[in-house]
C-alpha positions as a printed NumPy array, in Angstrom:
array([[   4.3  , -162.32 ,  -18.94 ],
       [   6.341, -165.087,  -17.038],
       [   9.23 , -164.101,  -18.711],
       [   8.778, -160.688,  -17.622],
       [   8.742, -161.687,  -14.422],
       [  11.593, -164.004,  -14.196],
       [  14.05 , -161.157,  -15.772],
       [  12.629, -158.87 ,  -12.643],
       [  13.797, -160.912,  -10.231],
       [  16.734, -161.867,  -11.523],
       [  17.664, -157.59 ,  -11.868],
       [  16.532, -157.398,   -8.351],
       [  18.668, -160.765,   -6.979],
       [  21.475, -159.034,   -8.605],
       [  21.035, -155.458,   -7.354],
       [  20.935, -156.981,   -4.219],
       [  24.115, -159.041,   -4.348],
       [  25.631, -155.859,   -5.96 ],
       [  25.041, -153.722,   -3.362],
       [  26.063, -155.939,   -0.374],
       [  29.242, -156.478,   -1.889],
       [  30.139, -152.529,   -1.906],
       [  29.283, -152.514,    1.869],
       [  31.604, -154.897,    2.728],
       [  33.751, -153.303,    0.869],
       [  33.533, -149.929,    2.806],
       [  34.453, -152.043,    6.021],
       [  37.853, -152.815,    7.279],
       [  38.706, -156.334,    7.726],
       [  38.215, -157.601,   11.388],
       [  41.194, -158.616,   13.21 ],
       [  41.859, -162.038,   13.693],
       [  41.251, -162.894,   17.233],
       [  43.917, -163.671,   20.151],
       [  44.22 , -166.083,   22.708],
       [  43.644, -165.391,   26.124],
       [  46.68 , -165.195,   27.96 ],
       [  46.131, -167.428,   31.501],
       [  46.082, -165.581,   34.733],
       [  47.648, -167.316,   37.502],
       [  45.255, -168.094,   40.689],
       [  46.949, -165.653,   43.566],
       [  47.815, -168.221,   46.67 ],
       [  46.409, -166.817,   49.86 ],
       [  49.216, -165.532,   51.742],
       [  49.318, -167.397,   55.213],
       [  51.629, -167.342,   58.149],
       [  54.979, -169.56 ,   58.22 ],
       [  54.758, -172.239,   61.214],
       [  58.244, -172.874,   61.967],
       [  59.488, -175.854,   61.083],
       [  57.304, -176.796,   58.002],
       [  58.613, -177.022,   54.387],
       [  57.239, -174.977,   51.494],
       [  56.819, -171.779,   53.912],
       [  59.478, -168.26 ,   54.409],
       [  61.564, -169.336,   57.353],
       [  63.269, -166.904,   60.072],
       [  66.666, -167.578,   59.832],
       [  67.506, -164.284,   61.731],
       [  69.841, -165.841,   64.641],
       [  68.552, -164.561,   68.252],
       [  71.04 , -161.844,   69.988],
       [  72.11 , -163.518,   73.025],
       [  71.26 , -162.035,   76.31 ],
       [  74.029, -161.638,   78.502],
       [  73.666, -161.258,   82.314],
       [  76.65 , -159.548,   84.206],
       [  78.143, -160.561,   87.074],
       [  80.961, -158.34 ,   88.948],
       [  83.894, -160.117,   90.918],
       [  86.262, -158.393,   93.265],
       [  89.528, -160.872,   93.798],
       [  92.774, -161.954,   95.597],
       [  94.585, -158.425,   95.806],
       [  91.306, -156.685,   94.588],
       [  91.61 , -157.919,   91.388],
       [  88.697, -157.065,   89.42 ],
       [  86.374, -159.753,   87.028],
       [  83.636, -159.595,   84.84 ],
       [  81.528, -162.54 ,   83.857],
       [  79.11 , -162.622,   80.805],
       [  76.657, -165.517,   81.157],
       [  74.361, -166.21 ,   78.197],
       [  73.016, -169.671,   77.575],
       [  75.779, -172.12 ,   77.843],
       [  78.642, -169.572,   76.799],
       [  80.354, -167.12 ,   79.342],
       [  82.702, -163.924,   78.293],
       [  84.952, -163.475,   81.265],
       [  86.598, -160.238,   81.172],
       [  90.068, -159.923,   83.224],
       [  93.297, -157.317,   82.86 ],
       [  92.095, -156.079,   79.38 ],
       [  91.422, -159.661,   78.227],
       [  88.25 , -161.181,   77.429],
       [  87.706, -165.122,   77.188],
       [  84.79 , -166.538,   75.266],
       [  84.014, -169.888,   76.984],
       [  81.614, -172.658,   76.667],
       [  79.952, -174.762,   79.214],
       [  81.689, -177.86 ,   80.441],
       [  80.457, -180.671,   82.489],
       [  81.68 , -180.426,   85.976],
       [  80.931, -182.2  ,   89.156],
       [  80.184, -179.393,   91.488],
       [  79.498, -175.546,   89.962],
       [  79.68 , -174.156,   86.786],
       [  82.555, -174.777,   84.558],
       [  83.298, -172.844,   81.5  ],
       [  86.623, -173.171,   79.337],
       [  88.015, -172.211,   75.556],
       [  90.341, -174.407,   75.981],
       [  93.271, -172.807,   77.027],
       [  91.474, -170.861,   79.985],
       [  88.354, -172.419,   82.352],
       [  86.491, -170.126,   84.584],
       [  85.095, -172.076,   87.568],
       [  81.953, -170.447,   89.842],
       [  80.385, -171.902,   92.58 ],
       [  77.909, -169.83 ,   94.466],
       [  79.341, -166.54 ,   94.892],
       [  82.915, -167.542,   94.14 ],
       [  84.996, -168.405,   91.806],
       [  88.807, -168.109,   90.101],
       [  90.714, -168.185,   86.49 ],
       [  93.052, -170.773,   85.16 ],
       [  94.689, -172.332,   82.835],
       [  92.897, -174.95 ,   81.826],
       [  95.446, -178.323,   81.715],
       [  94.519, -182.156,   80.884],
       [  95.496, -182.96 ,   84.638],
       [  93.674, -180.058,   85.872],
       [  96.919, -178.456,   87.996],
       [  96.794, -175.455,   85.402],
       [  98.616, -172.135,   86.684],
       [  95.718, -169.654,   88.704],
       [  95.208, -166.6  ,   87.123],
       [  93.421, -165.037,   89.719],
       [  91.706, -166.522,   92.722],
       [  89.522, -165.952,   95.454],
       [  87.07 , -164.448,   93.737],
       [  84.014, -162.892,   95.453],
       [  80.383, -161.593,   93.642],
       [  79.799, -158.286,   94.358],
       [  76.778, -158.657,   96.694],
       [  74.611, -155.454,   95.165],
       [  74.229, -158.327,   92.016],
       [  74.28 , -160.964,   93.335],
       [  70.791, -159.672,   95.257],
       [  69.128, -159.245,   91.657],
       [  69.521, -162.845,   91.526],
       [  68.341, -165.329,   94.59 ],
       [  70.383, -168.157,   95.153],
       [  68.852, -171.859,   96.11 ],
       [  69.77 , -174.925,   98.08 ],
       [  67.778, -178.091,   97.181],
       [  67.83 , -181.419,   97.77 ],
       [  65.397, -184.389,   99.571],
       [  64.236, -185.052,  102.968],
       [  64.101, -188.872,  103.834],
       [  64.269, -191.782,  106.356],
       [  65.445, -194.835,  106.29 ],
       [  62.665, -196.975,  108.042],
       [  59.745, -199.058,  105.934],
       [  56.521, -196.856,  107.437],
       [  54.203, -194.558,  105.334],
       [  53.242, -191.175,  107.148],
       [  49.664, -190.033,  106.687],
       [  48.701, -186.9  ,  104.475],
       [  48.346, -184.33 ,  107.146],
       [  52.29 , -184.602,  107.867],
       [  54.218, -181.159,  107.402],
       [  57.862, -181.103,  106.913],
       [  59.59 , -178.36 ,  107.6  ],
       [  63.088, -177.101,  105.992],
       [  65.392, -174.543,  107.165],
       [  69.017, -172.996,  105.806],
       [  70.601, -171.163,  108.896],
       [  73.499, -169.233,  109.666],
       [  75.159, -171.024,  112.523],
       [  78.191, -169.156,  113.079],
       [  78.147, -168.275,  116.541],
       [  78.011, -171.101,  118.844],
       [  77.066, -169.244,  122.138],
       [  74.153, -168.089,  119.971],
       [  70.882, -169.668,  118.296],
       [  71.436, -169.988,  114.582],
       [  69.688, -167.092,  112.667],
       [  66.9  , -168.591,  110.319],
       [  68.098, -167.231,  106.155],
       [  65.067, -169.241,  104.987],
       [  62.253, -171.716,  105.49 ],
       [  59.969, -174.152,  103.719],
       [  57.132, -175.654,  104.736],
       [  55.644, -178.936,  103.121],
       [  52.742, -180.685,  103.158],
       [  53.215, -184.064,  102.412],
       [  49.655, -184.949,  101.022],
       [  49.724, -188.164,   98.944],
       [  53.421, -188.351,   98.751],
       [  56.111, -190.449,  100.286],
       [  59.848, -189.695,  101.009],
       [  61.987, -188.711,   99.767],
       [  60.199, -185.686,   99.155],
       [  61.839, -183.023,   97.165],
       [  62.619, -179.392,   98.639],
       [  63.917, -176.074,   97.613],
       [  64.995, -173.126,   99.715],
       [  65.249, -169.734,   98.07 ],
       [  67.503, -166.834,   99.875],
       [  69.154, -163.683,   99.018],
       [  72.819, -164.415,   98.286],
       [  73.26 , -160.431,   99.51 ],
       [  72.481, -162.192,  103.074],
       [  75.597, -164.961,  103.008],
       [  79.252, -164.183,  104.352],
       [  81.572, -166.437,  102.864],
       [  82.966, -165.959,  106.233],
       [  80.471, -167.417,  107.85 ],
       [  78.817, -171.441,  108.525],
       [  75.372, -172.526,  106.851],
       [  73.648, -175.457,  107.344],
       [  70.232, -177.284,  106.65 ],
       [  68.127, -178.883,  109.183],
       [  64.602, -180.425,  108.732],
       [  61.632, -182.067,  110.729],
       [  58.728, -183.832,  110.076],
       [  55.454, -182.655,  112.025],
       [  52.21 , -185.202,  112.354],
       [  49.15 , -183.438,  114.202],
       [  52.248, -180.609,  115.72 ],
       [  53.759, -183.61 ,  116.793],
       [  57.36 , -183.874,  116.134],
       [  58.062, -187.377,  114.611],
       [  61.666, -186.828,  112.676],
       [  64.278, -184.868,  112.458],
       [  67.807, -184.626,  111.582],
       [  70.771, -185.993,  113.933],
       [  73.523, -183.869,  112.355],
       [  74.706, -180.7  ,  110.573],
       [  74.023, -180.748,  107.041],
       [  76.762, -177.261,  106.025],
       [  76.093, -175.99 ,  102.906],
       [  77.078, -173.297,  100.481],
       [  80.499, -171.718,  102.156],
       [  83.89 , -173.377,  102.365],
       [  83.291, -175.649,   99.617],
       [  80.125, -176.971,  100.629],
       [  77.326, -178.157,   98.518],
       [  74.171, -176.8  ,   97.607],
       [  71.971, -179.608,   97.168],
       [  71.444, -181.926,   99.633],
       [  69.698, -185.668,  100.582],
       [  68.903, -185.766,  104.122],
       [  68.142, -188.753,  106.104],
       [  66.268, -188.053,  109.055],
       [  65.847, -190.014,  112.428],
       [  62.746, -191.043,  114.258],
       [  61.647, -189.561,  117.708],
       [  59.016, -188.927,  119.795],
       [  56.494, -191.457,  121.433],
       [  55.769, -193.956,  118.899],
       [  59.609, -194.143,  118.047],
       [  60.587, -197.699,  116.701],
       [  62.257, -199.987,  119.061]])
């Protein structure tokens, strides 16, 4: 009876392994599996702050913006002048110079070299710029055309001092004027005026007087005169003519004012 048994499960142990092996047989093989290829972490994309490494720089170069200036000359002789920045395009008898900024003592000197075009206020002339400076004039005597030079005001600056050892007190008011003084059988017409409180300050204290060049004759004399008011009394003012802008004159000034009035220094 035991033996009978033992054959039974034996048949059945083998069935079994039997019949799994014909259903693996009916599948295809699985294929073998593949790595995973690494994605790359996508950077946040941020602004570029000029200046720093690692970022997209702007290497586009600025277009330079040129400001025109029409001159009528010596024998109406016509000029143009391109100011951008430190370089200037000067434009005369179908030639154009491209200059550079030079240092200069008094106005605005621009050269390539070979040519220099010097402006000072609303003048100026072309030459040949030489070591010694005694290059040949191109053209001279030349004159802004006043409908510009209105788009643009002109300025005379400069201090307003004294020369003794006293501190004025906060409520003083100095007053600065530029005036045309050409007529001398005539009080000189005011161009412009600042006021200034002096507050906490002490001389020299700094000024700036803004006018329409449209306004100036080259013909004509300019000067600056100031005074210095405590309580609406007048306690300095200057002694002299300070001319400015025309015949070669400066525009910035340092005036040195003298003492009047009742307390006046002995």
């Amino acid at each position: 009876m035991q033996a009978g048994t033992m054959r039974n499960r034996v048949a059945w142990l083998a069935a079994g392994f039997l019949l799994s092996r014909i259903v693996m047989g009916q599948q295809p093989p699985a294929a073998p599996a593949q790595p995973e290829t690494p994605v790359a972490p996508v950077a946040p994309i941020t602004p570029a702050t000029p200046g720093t490494r690692g970022q997209a720089h702007n290497n586009v170069r600025r277009v330079i913006e040129w400001k025109e200036f029409d001159y009528t000359c010596e024998g109406g002789a016509e000029l143009t002048v391109y100011l951008g920045g430190s370089l200037a395009k000067v434009r005369h008898q179908n030639h154009t110079y491209l200059m550079k900024q030079t240092p200069s003592a008094d106005g605005n000197r621009y050269s390539d070299g070979k040519v220099l075009w010097w402006g000072k206020g609303n003048r100026g002339f072309l030459q040949e710029d030489t070591p010694n400076g005694d290059g040949k004039v191109l053209v001279k005597d030349c004159l802004l055309d006043k409908r510009l030079a209105a788009e643009a005001p002109g300025t005379v600056a400069g201090t307003v001092g004294y020369m003794l050892r006293m501190a004025l007190p906060p409520s003083a008011v100095i007053e600065v004027q530029l005036e045309d003084d050409s007529l001398a059988d005539a009080p000189a017409k005011v161009i412009a005026t600042e006021k200034i409180m002096l507050g906490e300050r002490q001389v020299p204290v700094p000024f700036e007087l803004k006018f329409d060049p449209a306004k100036v004759d080259p013909k004509h004399k300019y000067s600056v005169s100031a005074r210095v008011l405590v309580n609406d009394e007048l306690c300095f003012t200057t002694d002299k003519a300070y001319p400015v802008l025309t015949a070669g004159n400066p525009s910035h000034l340092e005036m040195v004012l003298k003492q009047v009035g009742r307390n006046k220094a002995q």
